[in-house]
N, C-alpha and C positions, 0 to 999 in steps of 0.2 A: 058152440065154442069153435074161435078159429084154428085150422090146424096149422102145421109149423112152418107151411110155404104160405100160408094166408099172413103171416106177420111177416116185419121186416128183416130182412136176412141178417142187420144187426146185432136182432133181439133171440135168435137160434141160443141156446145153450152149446149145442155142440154139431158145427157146420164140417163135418166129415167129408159129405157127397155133395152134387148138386143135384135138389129135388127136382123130377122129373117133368113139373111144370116150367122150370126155368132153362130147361135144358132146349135150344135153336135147332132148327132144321139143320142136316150137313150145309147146307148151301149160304146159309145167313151168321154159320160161326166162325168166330175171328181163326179157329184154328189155332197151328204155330205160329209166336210171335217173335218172329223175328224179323229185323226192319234193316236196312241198310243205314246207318249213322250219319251217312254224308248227304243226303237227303233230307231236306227240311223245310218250312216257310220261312219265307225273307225274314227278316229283322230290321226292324227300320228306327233308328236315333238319329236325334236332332246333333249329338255331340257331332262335330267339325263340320255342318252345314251352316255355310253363312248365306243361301238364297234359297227360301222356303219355295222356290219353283223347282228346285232337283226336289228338294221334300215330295212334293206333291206328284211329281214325275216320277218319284220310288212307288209312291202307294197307290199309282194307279196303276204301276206297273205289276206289281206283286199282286192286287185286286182283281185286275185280268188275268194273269194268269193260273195264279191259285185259288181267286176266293178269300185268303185267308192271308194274315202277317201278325208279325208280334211287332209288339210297339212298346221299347226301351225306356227304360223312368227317365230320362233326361228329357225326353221328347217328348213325354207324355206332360210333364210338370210344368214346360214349357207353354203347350198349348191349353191345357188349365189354365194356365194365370192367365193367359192372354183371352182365353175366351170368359169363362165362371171367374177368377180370380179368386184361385184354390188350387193348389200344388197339392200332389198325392204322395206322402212321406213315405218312407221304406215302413216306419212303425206304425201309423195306420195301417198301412198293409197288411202287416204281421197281425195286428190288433183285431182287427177286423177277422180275417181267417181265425185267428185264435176261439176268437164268439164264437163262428160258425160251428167250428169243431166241439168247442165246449157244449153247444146244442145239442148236435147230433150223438153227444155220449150222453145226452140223460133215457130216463127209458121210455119204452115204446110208447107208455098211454102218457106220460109227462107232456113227449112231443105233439102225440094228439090232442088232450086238454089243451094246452096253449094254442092250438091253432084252430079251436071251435068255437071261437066268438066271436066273429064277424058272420053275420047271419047272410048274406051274400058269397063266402067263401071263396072270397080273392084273395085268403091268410088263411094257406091250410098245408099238412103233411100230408103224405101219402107215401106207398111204396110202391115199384116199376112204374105206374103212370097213372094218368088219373081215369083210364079204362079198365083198371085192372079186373074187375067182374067180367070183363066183354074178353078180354085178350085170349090168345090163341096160346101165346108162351108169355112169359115175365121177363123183367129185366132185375139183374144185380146193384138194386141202388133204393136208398131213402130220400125222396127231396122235401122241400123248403118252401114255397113261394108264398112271396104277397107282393102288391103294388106300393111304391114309394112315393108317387104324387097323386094327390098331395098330400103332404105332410099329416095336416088336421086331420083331414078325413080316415085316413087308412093305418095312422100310427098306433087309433087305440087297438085294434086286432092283433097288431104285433107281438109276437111273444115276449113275457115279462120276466121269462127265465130264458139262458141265462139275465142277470139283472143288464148288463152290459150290452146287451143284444138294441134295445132302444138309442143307444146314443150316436152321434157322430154320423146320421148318413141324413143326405139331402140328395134333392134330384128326380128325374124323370122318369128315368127306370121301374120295370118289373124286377125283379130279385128270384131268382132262382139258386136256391144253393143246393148241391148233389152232395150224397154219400153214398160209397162204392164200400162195401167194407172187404178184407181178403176173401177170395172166392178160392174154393180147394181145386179146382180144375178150367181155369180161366179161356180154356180152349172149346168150351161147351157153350160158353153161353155170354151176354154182351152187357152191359152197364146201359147204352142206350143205343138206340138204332140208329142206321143209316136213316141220315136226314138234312133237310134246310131248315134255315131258322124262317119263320114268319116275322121278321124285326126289317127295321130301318139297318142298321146294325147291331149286332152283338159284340161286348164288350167282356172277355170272361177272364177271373183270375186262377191260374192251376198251379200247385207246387209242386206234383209227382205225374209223374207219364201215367197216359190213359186218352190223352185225346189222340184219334187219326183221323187225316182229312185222305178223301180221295182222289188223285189226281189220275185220269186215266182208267187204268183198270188195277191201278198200284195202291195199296194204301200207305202214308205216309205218316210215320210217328212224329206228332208236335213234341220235342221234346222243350220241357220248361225253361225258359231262361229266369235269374231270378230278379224279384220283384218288377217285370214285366208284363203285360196286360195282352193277350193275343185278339186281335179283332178279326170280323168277319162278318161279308155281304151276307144279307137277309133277301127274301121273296120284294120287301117294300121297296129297297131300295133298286134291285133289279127291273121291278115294273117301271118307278122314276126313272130310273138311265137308258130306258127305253133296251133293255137288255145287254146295252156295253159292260156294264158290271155285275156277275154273277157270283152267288155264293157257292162255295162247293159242296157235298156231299161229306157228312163228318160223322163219326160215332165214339162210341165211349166201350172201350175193355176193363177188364177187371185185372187183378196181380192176384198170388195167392199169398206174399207176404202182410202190406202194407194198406192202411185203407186209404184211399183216396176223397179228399174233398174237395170243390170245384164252386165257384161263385159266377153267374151269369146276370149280365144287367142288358136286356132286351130295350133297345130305344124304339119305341113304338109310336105312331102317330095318335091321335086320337080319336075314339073310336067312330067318331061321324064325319073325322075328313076325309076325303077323297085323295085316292091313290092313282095315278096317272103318268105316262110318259111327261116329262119337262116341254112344254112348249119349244124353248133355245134346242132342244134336241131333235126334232121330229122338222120332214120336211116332205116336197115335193117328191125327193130321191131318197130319204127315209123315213119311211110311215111309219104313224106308229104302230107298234108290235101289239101292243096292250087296249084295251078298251080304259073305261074309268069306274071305278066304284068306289063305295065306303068301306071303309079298315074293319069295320066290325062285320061286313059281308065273308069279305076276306078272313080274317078271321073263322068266324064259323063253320069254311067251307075247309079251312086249312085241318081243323080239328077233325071233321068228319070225315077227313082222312086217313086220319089216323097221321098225319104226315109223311106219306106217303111218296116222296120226290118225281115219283112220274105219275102220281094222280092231281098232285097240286100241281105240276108244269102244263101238264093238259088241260085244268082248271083255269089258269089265268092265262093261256093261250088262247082258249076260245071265246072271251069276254072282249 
């Protein structure tokens, strides 16, 4: 029988303390959270830009420096139509988060039944991470994943409750969705570690504070803008840019009032093409930083990391 930090922090009856497996080294807990307000990532909309070259001169600027920008539904809706031709509505959005939420309130073995029928297990729940036998501490969170292309292939795993949960979503993405539920002492322990994404880019949707990026040696609260999408550089895309664009270091805190839920869509290449500096980027006077490998290499090694940000940057350094 599991005991009560073996289950989802969710599914606790009565979450008083935090179990002594989830409680962080001094060194690795968020501590007091308290942020400076005026400190934040850019914000980038399309509203009153009429030459999509400042557009792109904003987000490269903000991708340098931070890693990290939010990207406004006007700007977003815009490059939709223009690229897929599908604009992302304020009530999908809602809609959509709505499901998610609706998921993660059924109970513990519900969410696991639904996500034990893809014999491959690229549609499965878990709680802190998918190491959690191996981990040293846990983390404060339920999540979610399955793969969304392609459609055919990977929709029948998807879970059938909520009923709502199957419709309305197309596209390339991995789907990650997180639940953080109130944590009684948010100063002990983390939702998810300091870390990079292993994506092309990450595409995440948040409605309640809990993401921080770190710039420096400060951490910086993302705080939500609403119906906005926050993006940010991944390992894949940093090997491609031949290292001019990096992602930053991010992690996820807990609240003790509110649960928090979070939606990530990982653009990922596919897992036998090859990751490489851009040719147009590398020269004579800038070599490339990176060697080349397959995504599913990479991958692998990323996992066996634990992701780790200074065992994966020494990893795709010395390739």
């Amino acid at each position: 029988m599991k005991t009560m930090d073996q289950k989802p922090p969710s599914s606790w009856p009565d979450v008083s303390h935090v179990p002594e497996s989830y409680v962080h080294p001094l060194e690795k807990r968020p501590g007091k959270l308290f942020f400076d307000t005026c400190k934040t990532i850019p914000v980038v909309d399309l509203e009153g830009y009429y030459d999509q070259t400042h557009v792109v001169q904003d987000v490269l600027k903000a991708t340098k420096e931070f890693g990290f920008f939010q990207l406004g539904l006007a700007f977003w809706n815009k490059i939709c139509t223009k690229v897929i031709n599908h604009g992302v509505s304020k009530k999908l959005m809602d809609d959509t988060m709505a499901v998610f939420k609706e998921f993660h309130a059924m109970r513990p073995e519900d969410k696991a039944s639904e996500c034990s029928k893809d014999p491959n297990r690229s549609c499965k729940f878990y709680t802190s991470s998918e190491n959690f036998s191996k981990e040293e501490f846990h983390y404060w969170r339920d999540a979610l994943t399955h793969p969304c292309h392609s459609l055919e292939e990977y929709m029948q795993f998807w879970p059938r409750k909520p009923i709502r949960y199957r419709g309305g979503h197309s596209g390339d993405p991995v789907l990650l969705v997180n639940h953080y539920p109130p944590c009684p002492d948010p100063s002990l322990t983390l939702g998810l570690a300091k870390h990079r994404d292993p994506s092309l880019i990450t595409i995440l949707f948040q409605e309640q504070n809990g993401l921080q990026v770190c710039k420096g040696d400060e951490w910086i609260l993302v705080e939500p803008v609403p119906h906005a999408f926050v993006i940010n550089v991944g390992y894949v895309l940093q090997i491609i840019s031949n290292g001019e664009l990096k992602g930053a270091e991010h992690r996820a805190v807990t609240n003790s009032s509110v649960p928090r839920t979070s939606a990530a869509f990982f653009i990922y290449p596919s897992k036998d093409d090859l990751i490489e500096p851009a040719k147009a980027l590398t020269n004579a006077d800038n070599p490339p930083l990176y060697g080349s490998m397959q995504f599913k290499e990479f991958q692998r090694n990323y996992l066996s990391y634990a992701a780790n940000a200074e065992k994966v940057q020494k990893f795709i350094s010395s390739i």
